[in-house]
ZAKOL-132288 format. One record per residue (C-alpha): x, y, z. Coordinates in steps of 0.02 Angstrom, whole numbers, plus 50000, padded with zeros to 5 digits. Each point is the difference from the previous one (the first is absolute). Last residue first. Example, Ala and Ser with C-alpha at 12.3 -4.5 7.8 and 13.67 -1.06 7.14 Angstrom:
BEGIN
506844994750357 499314982850033 
% end
This chain:
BEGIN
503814920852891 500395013250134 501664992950056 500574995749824 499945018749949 499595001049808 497925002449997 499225010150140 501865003950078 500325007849834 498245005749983 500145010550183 501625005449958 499505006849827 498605008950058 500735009050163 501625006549918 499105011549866 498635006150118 501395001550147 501115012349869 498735012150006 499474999950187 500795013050065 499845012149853 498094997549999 499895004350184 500605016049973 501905009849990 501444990850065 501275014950082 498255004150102 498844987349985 498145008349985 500275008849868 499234992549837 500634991449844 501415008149961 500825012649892 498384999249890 499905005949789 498924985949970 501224989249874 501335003750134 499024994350139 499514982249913 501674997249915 500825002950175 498684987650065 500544987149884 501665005250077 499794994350163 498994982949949 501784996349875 501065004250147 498924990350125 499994984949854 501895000449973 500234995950182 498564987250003 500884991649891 501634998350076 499284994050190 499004988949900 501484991349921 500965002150172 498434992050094 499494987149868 501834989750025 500025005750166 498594988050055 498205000549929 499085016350066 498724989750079 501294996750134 500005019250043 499264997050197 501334986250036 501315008449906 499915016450105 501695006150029 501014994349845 498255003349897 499895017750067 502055003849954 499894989749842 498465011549897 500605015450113 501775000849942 499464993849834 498835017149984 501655010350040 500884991749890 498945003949876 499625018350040 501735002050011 500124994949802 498685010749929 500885014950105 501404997249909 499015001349865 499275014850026 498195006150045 499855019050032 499665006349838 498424988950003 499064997049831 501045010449884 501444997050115 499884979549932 501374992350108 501325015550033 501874995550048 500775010250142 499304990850165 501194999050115 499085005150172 498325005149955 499694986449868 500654989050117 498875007650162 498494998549871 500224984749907 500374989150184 498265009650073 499064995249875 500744981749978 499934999350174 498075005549972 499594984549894 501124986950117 499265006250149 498174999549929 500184985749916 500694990250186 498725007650100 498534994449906 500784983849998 500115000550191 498165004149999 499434986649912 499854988750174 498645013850044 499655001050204 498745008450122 498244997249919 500474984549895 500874998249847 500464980250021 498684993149882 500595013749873 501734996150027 499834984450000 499375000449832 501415007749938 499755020149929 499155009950107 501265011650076 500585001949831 498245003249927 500085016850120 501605002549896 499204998549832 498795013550070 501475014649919 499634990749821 498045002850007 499845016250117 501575009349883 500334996549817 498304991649985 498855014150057 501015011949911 499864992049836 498174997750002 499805019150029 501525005749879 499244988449878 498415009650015 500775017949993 501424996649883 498514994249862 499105013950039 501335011349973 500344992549853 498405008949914 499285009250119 497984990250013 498785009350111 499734990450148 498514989950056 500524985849881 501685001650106 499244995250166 499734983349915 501684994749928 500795007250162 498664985750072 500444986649894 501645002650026 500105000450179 498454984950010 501164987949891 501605006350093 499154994550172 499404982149918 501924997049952 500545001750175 498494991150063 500364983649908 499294988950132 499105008850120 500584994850176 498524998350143 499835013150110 501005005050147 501174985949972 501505009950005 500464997949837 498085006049932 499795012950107 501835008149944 499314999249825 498375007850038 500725014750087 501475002049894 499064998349831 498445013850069 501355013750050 500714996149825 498245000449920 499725017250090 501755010249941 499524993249827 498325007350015 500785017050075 501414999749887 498894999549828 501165007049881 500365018149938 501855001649973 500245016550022 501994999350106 499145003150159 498554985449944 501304988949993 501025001550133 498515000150120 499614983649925 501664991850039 499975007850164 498404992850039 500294982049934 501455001550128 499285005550134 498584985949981 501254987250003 501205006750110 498294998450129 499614983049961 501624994350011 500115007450162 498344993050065 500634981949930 501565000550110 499095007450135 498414988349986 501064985749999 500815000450149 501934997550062 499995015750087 501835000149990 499915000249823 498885016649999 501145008350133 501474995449874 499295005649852 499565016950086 501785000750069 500564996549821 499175014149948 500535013050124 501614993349949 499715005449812 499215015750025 501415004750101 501344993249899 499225010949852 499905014450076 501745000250054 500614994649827 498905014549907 500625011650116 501864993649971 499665000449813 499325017550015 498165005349983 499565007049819 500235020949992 498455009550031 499465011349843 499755018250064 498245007350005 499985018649978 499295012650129 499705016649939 
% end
């Protein structure tokens, strides 16, 4: 009689080796997309983490018997991206105060498709906030960098067909949010001998803490020391090394919000489709912590953008 044996976890070196694929193979893709220099690729990428992502999340979820509305939620973010992209682009007019109007009609509606449900006590209360919650978490925060690309009035004016003048800042979050990644990890890997919060993440140390943010200031000056012209919004290197910081505590914060997130529902990772990485969702997690607070520090603080 056959019996199933348990399968032993992959190997660091494995794990490495899968990992560095996954991770040039994306960088090759952001590269590819770059090159092309047009909007619809940047945006149709977003779009398409976006909707991964919200996926994931609700896939998650309903694996570990939480019993929200994923398919509505999964159709609102698919709505948000297309209608928000429209709107930068100058596809269709802008909305003001769309971001807020999509939560309005998310919670609304899990509000709604709950009076048709039999009430489960705090279950139902998980359920709908669980619904509103994932929306936000993922397709609202993640589309923070499609606002990016968007964000100076130039920009907008001078997002044409073939070129986006926000794509350089695009480039520059993303470098410095998955250095910091990449920094933590190969650390961590290395020296890494003191624990952060192993309840959450036994992996992350505090060494690792530390290479991620050197790592992330290695990208934050390195881009702006080559580019200047393209990052003057950023503000000089005053702004650059504070952001460069910032941001670095942000992807490890975003990373381990997501730890919280998996732990709480029982999930390794978020899907399967990066090998060494996991899903979509595990990608982008640090991005929708990063994305919002660069885009209202340059909104608000930088002096370029005022």
């Amino acid at each position: 009689m056959a019996t199933n044996t348990p399968t032993s976890p992959p190997s660091k070196a494995l794990v490495f080796v899968r990992r560095t694929g996954s991770t040039i193979l994306l960088w090759g893709l952001l590269a590819v997309t770059f090159a092309s220099m047009r909007t619809w690729a940047y945006l149709g990428l977003i779009a398409v983490l976006a909707v991964l992502g919200t996926l994931e999340f609700f896939q998650m979820a309903g694996r570990a018997g939480v019993r929200c509305f994923g398919r509505f939620g999964l159709l609102v973010a698919a709505l948000y991206c297309a209608v928000l992209h429209a709107g930068l682009t100058g596809t269709c007019p802008p909305w003001p105060g769309w971001e807020l109007a999509a939560i309005v009609v998310v919670l609304c509606g899990a509000f709604i498709l709950q009076l048709r449900e039999p009430l489960r006590g705090v279950e139902t209360f998980t359920g709908v906030m669980a619904t509103v919650g994932g929306f936000v978490y993922v397709a609202v925060l993640f589309n923070f960098t499609a606002k990016l690309l968007f964000l100076l009035p130039e920009w907008r004016e001078g997002a044409g067909e073939v070129t986006t003048p926000g794509a350089f800042i695009l480039l520059w979050l993303l470098a410095v949010t998955k250095f910091s990644d990449m920094g933590a990890y190969l650390t961590g890997s290395l020296i890494g001998r003191h624990k952060m919060i192993p309840e959450v993440s036994p992996g992350k140390t505090w060494e690792g803490f530390a290479g991620g943010l050197a790592f992330s200031q290695l990208a934050a000056c390195g881009l702006y020391a080559l580019f200047p012209q393209h990052l003057t919004v950023l503000g000089g290197w005053p702004h650059v090394v504070l952001l460069g910081g910032l941001l670095g505590v942000l992807a490890v914060i975003g990373d381990l919000a997501e730890s919280v997130v998996k732990r709480a529902l029982n999930a390794k990772d978020s899907g399967r489709m990066l090998p060494g990485i996991g899903g979509a969702l595990d990608l982008i997690d640090s991005i929708c912590f990063t994305a919002p607070v660069l885009y209202y520090y340059l909104l608000w603080i930088s002096p370029a953008a005022a």
